[in-house]
Backbone bond lengths (Angstrom), bond angles and torsions (degrees), N, CA, C in turn:
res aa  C-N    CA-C-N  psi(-1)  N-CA   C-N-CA  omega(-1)  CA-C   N-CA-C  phi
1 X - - - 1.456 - - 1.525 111.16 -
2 X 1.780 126.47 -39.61 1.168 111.05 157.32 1.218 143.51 -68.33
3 X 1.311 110.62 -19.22 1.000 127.58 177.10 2.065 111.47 -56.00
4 X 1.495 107.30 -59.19 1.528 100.49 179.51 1.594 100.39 -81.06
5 X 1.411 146.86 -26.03 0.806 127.40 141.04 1.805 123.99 9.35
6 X 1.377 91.27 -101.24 1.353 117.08 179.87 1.393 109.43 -51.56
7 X 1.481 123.15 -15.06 1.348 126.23 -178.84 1.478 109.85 -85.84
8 X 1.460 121.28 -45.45 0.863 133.87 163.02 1.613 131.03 -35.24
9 X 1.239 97.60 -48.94 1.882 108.95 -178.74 1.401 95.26 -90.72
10 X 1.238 146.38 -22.67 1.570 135.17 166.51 1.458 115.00 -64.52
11 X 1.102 97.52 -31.50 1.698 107.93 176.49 1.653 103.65 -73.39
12 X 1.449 91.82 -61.44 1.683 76.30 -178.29 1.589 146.58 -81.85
13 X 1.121 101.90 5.30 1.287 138.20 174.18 1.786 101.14 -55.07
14 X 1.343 118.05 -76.55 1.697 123.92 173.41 1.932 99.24 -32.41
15 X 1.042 105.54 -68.25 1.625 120.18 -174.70 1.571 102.60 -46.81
16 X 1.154 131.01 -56.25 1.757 121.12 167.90 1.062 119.56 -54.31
17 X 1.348 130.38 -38.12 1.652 136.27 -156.04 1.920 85.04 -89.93
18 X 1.236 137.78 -30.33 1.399 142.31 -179.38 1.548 91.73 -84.54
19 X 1.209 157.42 -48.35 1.298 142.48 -145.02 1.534 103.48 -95.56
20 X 1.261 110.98 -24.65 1.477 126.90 164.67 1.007 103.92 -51.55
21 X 1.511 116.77 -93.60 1.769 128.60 177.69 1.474 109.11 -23.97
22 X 1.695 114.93 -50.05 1.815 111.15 -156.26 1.437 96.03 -62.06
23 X 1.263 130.67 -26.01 2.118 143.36 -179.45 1.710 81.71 -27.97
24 X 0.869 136.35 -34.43 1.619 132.47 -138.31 1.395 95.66 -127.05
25 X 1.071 119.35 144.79 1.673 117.02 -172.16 1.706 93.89 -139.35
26 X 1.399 103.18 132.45 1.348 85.35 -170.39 1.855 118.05 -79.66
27 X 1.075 127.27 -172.41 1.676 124.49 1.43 1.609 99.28 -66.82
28 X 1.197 140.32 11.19 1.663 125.75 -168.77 1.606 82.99 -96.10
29 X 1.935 85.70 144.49 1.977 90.51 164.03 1.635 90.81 -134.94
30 X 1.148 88.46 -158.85 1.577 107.74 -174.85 1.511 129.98 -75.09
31 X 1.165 127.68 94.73 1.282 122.81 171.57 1.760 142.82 -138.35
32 X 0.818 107.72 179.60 1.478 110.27 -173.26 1.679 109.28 -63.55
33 X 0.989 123.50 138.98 1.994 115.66 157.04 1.756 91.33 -136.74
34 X 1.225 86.43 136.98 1.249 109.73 -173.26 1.616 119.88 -129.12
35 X 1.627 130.98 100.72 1.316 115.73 -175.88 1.903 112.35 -121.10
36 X 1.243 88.68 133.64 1.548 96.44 -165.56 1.464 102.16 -115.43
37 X 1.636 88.70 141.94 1.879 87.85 -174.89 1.493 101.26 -111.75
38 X 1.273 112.35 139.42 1.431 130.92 -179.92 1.606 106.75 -111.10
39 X 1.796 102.96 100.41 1.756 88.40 178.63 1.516 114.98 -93.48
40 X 1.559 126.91 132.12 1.299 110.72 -178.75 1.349 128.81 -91.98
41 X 1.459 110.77 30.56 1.648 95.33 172.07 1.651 112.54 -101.04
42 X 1.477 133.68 129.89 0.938 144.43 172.25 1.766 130.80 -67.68
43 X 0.852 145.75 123.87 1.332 132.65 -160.58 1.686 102.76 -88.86
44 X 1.099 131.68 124.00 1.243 123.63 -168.55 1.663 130.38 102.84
45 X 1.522 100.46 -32.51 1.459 98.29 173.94 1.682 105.50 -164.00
46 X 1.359 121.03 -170.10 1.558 105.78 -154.26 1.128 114.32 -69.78
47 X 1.205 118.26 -161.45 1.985 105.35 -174.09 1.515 99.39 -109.10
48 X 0.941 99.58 179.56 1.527 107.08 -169.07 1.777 133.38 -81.49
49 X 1.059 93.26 111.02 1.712 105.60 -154.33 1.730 115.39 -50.36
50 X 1.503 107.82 165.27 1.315 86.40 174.50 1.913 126.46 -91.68
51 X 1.704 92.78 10.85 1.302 100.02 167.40 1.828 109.08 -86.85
52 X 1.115 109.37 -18.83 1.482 107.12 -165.18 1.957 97.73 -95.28
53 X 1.369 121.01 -20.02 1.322 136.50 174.08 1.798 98.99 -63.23
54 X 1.241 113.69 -50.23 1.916 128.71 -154.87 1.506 80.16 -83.64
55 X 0.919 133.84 -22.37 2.035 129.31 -165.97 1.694 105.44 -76.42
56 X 2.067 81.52 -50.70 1.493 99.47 -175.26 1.634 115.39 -49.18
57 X 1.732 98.52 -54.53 1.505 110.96 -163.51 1.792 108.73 -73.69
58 X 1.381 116.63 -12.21 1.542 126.87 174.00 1.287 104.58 -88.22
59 X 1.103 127.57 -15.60 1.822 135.35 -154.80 1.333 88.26 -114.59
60 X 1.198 122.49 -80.52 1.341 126.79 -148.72 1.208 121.17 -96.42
61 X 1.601 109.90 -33.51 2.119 112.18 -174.30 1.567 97.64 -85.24
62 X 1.268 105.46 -72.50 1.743 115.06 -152.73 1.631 93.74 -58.15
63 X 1.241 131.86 -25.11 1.675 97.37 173.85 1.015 125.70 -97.73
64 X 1.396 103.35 17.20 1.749 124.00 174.72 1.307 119.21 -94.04
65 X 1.179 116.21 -23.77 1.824 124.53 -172.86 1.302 108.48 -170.35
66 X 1.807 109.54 126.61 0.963 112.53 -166.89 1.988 137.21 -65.53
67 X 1.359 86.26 7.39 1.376 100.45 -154.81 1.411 105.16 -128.05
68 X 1.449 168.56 165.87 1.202 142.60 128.92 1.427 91.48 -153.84
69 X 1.780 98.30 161.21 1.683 104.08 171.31 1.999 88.61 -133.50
70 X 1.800 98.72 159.72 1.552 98.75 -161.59 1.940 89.24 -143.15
71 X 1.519 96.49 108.00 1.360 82.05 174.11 1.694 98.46 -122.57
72 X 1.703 96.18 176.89 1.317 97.81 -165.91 2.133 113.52 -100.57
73 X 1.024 112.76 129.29 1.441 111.57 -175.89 0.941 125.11 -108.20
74 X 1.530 142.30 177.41 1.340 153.99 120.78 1.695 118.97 -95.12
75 X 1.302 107.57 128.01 1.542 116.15 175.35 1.287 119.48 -136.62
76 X 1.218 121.47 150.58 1.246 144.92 -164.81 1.341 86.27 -113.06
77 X 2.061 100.69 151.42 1.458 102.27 -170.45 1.668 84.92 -156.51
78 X 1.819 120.57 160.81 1.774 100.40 -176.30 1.723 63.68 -157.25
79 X 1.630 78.66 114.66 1.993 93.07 157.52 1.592 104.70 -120.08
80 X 1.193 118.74 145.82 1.653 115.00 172.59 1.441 101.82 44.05
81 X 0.979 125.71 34.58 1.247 105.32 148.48 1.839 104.06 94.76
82 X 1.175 108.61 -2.59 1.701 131.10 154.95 1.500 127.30 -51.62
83 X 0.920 143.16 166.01 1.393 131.16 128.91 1.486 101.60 -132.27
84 X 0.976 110.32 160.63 1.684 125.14 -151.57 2.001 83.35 -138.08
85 X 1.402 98.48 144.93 1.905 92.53 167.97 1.521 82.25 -151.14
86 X 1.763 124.78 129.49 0.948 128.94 168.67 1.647 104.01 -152.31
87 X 1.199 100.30 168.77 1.630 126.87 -153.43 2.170 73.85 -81.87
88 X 1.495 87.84 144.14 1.792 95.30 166.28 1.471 113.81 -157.65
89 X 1.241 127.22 168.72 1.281 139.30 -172.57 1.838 96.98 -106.51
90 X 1.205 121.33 132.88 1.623 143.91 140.79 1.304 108.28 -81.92
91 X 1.512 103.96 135.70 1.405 108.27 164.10 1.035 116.53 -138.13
92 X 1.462 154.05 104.51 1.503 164.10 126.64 1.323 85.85 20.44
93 X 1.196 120.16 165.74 2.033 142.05 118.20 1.573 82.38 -172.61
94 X 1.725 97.94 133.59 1.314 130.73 154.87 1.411 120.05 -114.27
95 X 1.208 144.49 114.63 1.347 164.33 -143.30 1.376 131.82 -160.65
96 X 1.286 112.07 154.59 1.452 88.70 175.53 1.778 113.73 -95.37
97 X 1.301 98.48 150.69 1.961 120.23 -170.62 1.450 74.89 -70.88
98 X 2.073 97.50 96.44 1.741 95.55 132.84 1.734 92.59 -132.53
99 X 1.611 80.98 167.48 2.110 96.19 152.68 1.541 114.35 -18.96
100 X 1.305 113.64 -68.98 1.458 134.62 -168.85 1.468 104.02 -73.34
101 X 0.999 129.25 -56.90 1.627 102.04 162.38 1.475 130.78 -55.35
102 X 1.024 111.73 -53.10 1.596 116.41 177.88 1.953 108.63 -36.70
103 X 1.403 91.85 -45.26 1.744 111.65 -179.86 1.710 105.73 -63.01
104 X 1.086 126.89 -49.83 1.225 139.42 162.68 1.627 106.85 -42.39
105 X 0.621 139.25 -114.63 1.802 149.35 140.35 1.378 109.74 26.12
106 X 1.746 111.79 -50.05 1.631 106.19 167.32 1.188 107.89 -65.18
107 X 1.782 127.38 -49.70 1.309 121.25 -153.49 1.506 89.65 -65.83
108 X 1.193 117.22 -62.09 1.987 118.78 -161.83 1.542 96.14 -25.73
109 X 1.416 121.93 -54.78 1.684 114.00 -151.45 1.257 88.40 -89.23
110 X 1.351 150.47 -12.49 1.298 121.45 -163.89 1.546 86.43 -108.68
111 X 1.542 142.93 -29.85 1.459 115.80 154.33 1.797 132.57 -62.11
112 X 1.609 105.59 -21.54 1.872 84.28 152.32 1.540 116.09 -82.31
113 X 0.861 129.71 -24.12 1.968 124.83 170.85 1.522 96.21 -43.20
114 X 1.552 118.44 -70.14 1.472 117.59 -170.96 1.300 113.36 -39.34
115 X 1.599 101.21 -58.80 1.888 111.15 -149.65 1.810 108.05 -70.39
116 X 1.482 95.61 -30.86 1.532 107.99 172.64 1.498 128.63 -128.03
117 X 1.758 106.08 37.64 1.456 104.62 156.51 1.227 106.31 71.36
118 X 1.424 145.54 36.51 1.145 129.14 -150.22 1.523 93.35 -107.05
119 X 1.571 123.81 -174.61 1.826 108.23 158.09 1.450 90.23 -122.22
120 X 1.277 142.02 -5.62 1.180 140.49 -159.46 2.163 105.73 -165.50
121 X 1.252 98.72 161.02 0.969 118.31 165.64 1.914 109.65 -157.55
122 X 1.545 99.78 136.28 1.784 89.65 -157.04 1.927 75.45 -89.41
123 X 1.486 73.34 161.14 1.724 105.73 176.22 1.588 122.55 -133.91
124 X 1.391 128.49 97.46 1.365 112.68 176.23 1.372 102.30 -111.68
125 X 1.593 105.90 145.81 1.702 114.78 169.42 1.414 116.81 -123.66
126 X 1.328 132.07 136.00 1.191 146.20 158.15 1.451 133.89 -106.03
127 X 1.107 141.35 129.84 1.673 131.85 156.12 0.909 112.18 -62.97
128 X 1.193 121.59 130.83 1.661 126.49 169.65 1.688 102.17 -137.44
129 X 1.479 109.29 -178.28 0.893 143.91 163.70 1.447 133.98 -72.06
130 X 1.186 151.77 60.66 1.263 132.97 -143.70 2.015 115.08 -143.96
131 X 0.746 124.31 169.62 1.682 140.60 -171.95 1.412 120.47 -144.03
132 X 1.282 110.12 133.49 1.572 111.72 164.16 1.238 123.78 -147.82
């Protein structure tokens, strides 16, 4: 009985890892989207300009991922019992889910935290479907 057992889930194992992938029809395959929020108000001194934003995104995004989209926001933020509302940057990147991106993506947000004092930068990730 263990024996086909164990035969059973080896077999079906190929067949999941394919029913996954088929989600995607080509030309779209599988990849990462990734949108990170950059808030620009600074605690202590002015918020972050849109010359010091264009430095960031020449410095720090575009040689990080080949692709990016940059839109412009307003966000609300509640620390201690605060709420904070400041002007922020969205940024797209769709990629493909490897190691090395994910690594990419940490460094980006944890060099605007440094360069502009930040305590956070939000991060959401999804799998999707996508083509380019």
């Amino acid at each position: 009985m263990l024996r086909i057992s164990v035969f059973a889930l080896v077999v079906l194992l190929p067949s999941l890892a394919e029913a996954q992938q088929a989600g995607c029809t080509p030309p779209l395959e599988r990849m990462l989207r990734t949108e990170l929020f950059f808030g620009r108000s600074v605690a202590g001194r002015r918020p972050v300009t849109d010359r010091e934003w264009a430095q960031f995104l020449t410095h720090e995004l575009t040689p990080r991922f080949p692709g990016l989209t940059v839109l412009d926001g307003r966000g609300a933020w509640r620390h201690d019992g605060h709420e904070v509302r400041e002007a922020s940057k969205v940024v797209v990147i769709v990629l493909p889910d490897t190691p090395a991106a994910r690594g990419e993506i940490a460094a980006a947000t944890e060099a605007y935290k440094h360069r502009f004092h930040q305590q956070s930068v939000g991060i959401v990730m999804q799998s999707v479907c996508a083509a380019f």
